[in-house]
C-alpha positions in Angstrom: -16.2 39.6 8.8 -17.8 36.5 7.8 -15.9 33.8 6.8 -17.0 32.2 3.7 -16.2 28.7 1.3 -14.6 30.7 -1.1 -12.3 32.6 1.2 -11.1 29.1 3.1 -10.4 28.0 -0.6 -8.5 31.0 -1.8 -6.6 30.3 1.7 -5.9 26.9 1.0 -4.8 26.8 -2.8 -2.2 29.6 -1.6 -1.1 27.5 1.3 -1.2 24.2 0.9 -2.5 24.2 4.8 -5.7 22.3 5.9 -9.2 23.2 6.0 -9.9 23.5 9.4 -6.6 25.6 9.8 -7.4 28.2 7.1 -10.8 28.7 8.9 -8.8 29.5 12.4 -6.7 31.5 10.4 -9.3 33.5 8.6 -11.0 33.8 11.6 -8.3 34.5 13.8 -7.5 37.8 11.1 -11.1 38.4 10.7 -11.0 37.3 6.8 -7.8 39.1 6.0 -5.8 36.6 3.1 -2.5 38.1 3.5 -2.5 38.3 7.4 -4.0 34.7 7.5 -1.1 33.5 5.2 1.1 35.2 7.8 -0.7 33.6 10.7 -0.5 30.2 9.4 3.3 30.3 8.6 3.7 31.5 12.2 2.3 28.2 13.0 4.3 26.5 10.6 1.5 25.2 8.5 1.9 27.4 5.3 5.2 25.2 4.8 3.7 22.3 3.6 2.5 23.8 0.3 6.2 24.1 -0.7 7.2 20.6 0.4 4.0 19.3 -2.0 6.2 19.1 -5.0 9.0 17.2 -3.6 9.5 13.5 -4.5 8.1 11.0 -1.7 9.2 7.3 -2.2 10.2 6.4 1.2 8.0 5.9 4.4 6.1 3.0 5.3 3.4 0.5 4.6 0.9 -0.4 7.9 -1.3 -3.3 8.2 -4.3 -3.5 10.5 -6.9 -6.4 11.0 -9.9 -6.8 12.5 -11.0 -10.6 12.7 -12.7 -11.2 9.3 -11.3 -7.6 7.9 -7.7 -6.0 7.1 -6.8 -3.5 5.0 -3.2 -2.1 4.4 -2.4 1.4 3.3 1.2 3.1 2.5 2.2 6.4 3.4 5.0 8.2 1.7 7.7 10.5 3.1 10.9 12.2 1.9 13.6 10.2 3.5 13.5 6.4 5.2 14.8 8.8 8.6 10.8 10.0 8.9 9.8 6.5 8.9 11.5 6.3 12.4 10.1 9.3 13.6 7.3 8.0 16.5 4.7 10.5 15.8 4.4 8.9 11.7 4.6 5.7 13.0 1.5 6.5 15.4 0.0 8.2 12.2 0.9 5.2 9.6 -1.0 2.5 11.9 -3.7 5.0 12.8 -4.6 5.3 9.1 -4.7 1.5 8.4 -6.5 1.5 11.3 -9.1 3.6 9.5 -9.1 1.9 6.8 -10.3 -1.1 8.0 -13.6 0.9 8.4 -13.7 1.7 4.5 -12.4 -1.6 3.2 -9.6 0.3 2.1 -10.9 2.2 -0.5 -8.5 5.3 -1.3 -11.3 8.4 -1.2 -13.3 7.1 1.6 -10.2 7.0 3.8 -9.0 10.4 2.7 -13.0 12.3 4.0 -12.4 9.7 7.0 -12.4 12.5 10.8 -9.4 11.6 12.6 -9.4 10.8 15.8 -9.3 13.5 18.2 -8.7 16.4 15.6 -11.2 18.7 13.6 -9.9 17.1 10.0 -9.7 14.5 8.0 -7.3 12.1 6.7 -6.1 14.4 4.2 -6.0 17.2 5.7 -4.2 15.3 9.0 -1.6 14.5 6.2 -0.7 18.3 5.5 -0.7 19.2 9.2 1.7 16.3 9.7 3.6 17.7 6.6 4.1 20.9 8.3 4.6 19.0 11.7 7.3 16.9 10.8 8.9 19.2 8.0 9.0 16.5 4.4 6.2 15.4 2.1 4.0 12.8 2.6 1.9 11.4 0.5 -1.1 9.4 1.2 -0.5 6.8 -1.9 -3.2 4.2 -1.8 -4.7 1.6 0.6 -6.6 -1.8 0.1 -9.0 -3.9 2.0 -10.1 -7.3 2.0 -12.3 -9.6 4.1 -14.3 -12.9 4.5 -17.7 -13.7 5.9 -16.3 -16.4 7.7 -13.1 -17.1 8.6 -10.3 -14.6 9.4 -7.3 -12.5 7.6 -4.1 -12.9 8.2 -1.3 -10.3 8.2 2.3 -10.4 8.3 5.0 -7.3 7.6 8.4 -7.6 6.1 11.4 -5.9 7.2 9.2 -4.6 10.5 10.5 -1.0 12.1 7.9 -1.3 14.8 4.3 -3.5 15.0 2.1 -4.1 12.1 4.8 -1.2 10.2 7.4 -2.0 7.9 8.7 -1.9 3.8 6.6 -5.0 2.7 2.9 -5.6 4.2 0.6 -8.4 3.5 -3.0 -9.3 3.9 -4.2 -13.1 3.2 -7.9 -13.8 3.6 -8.8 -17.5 4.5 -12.7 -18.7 4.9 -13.4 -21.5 6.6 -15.3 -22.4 9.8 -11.7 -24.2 11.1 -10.1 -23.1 14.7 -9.0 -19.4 14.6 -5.0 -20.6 15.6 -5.1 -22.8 12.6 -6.0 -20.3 10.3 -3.7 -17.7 11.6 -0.8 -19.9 11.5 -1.5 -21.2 8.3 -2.7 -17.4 6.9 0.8 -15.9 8.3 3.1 -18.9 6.4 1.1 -17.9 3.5 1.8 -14.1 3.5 5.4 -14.6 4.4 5.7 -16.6 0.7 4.0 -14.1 -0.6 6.1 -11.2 0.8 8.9 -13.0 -0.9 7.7 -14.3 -3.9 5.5 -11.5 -5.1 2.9 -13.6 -7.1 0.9 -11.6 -9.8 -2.4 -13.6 -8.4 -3.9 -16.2 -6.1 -5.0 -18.6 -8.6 -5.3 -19.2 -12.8 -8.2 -17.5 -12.7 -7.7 -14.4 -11.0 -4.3 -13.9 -13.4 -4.6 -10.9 -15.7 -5.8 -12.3 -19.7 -3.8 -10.2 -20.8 -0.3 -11.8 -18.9 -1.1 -14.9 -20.1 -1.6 -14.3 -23.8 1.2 -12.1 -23.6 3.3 -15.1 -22.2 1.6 -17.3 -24.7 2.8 -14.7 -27.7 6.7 -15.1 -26.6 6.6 -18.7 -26.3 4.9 -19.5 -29.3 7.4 -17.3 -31.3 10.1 -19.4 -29.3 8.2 -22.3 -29.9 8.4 -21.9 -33.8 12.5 -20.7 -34.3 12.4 -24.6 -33.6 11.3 -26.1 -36.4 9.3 -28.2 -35.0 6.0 -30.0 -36.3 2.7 -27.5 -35.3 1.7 -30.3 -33.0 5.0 -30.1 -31.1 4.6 -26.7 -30.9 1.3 -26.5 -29.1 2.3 -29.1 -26.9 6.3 -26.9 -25.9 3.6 -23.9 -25.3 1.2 -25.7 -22.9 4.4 -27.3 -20.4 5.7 -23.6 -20.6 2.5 -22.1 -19.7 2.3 -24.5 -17.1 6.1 -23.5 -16.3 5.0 -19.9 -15.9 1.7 -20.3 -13.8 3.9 -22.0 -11.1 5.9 -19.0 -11.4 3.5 -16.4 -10.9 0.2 -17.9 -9.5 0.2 -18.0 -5.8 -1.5 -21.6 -5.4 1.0 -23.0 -8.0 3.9 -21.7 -6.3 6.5 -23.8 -4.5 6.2 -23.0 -1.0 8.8 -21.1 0.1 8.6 -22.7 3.8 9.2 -26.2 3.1 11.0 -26.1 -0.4 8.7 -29.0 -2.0 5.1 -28.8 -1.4 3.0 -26.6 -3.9 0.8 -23.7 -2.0 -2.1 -25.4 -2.7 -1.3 -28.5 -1.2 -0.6 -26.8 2.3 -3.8 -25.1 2.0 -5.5 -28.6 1.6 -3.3 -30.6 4.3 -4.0 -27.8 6.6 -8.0 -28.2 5.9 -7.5 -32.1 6.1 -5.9 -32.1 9.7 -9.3 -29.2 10.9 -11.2 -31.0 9.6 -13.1 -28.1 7.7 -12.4 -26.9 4.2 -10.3 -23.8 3.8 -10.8 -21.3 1.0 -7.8 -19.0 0.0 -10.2 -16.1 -0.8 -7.1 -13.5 -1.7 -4.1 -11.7 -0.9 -3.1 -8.1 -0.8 0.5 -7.1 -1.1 1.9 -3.5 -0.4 5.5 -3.0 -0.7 6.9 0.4 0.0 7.6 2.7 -2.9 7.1 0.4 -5.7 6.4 2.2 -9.1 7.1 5.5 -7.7 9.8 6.9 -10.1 12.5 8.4 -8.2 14.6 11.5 -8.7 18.1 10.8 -9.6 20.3 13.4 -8.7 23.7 14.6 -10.0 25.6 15.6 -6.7 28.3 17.2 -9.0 25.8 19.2 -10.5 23.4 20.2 -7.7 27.2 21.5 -5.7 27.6 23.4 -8.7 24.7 25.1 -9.1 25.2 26.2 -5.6 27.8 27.6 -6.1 26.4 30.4 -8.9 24.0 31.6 -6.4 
């Protein structure tokens, strides 16, 4: 029987299983759905559509570089236990890996072939789900680069190279020494792995922040009583105040305790002897914004119990 589109579809929407392992299936049962469903549990793979609608928050964030390129995806599992599990490691870093390739953009990544298999990103993803037994989730991923220069990476709370909760991309252009700009590119992401800046500089910060910010402190401003002039001047120290809080090149650097981030940058391009452009940042940190399940233990033993 001749396997067709619509039959591999039918196969996967029941499934949850890959393309390229409903075709084998389908094939392997000469286009029978119900023995092809059979065939692929066998194997383990029909699992993975029942693990799709469980919560994944935990897993890990990989970073991968390529001179004047990086890109950092985050890949989502059940439980932080998976995350030491060598085979998702292996997977994690080969998908950042790939990524590189795409500049990290989410879709590209996803139709990516993956090394050595018949699928793609995606569908790797569900074989690994049935593989390893938990949901994954391929969440996002980000790239960055320079035409000159290099990016820098550095990963917070490691579990194994270039893997870990917190991962972080800093792109520097300059024509200065390559071991400059890695030192000074990996002091840079560490600050930013800690302080979690909502942009590089003024005027990369979201408009809307700011005049947010600026709408608090001017009602702030005004329970004072203070002349209009006063006012405007309170509101312009605290905008000031909160750009060194959020901006990355106002920040205090975290490494010396004194020196604003844009300072080191510039001290850094005095002693090369080349100017040194902070170009961006990426920062990934491992389950943030996913809205976990809380769950009453109590309950869930009671429940049980009626069955």
């Amino acid at each position: 029987m001749a396997i067709t589109a619509a039959l591999v579809k039918e196969l996967r929407e029941t499934t949850g299983a890959g393309m390229m392992d409903c075709k084998k299936a389908l094939s392997e049962t000469d286009g029978n759905i119900d023995a092809a469903v059979d065939w692929l549990r066998t194997k383990g793979l029909a699992a993975a559509a029942k693990k799709a609608g469980r919560i994944a928050a935990e897993g890990l964030v990989a970073v991968a570089v390529n001179g004047t390129a990086g890109a950092v995806a985050e890949l989502n599992s059940e439980t932080d236990f998976v995350s030491r599990n060598e085979d998702f490691q292996k997977f994690v870093a080969e998908i950042a890996n790939l990524a590189v390739g795409v500049n990290g953009d989410i879709d590209a990544l996803k139709a990516t072939a993956f090394p050595d298999t018949s699928r793609n990103v995606e569908e790797q993803v569900t074989h690994m789900i049935a593989k390893i037994g938990e949901n994954m989730n391929l969440r996002r991923s980000a790239g960055i680069s320079v035409e000159k220069g290099l990016v820098a990476s550095y990963i917070h709370s490691a579990i194994a190279p270039n893997l870990g909760k917190i991962g972080v991309l800093v792109a520097l252009e300059s024509e200065a020494d390559a071991a400059v700009l890695e030192g000074l590119g990996k002091q840079i992401a560490m600050h930013i792995a800690a302080t979690n800046p909502a942009s590089a500089t003024v005027d990369d910060l979201d408009p809307e922040l700011v005049e947010r910010e600026k709408a608090v402190l001017t009602e702030q401003a005004k329970e004072s009583g203070r002349p209009a002039e006063i006012i405007e001047k309170m509101i312009e120290g605290r905008i000031r105040k909160y750009y060194e809080q959020v901006v990355l090149v106002e920040q205090t650097f975290v490494i010396d305790g004194e020196s604003k981030v844009k300072a080191v940058i510039e001290a850094a391009a005095k002693d090369a002897g080349k100017p040194i452009t902070l170009k961006g940042f990426i920062r990934f940190e491992l389950g943030e914004g996913i809205e976990k399940e809380e769950k009453d233990f109590a309950a869930e033993v009671a429940e049980q119990l009626k069955k």
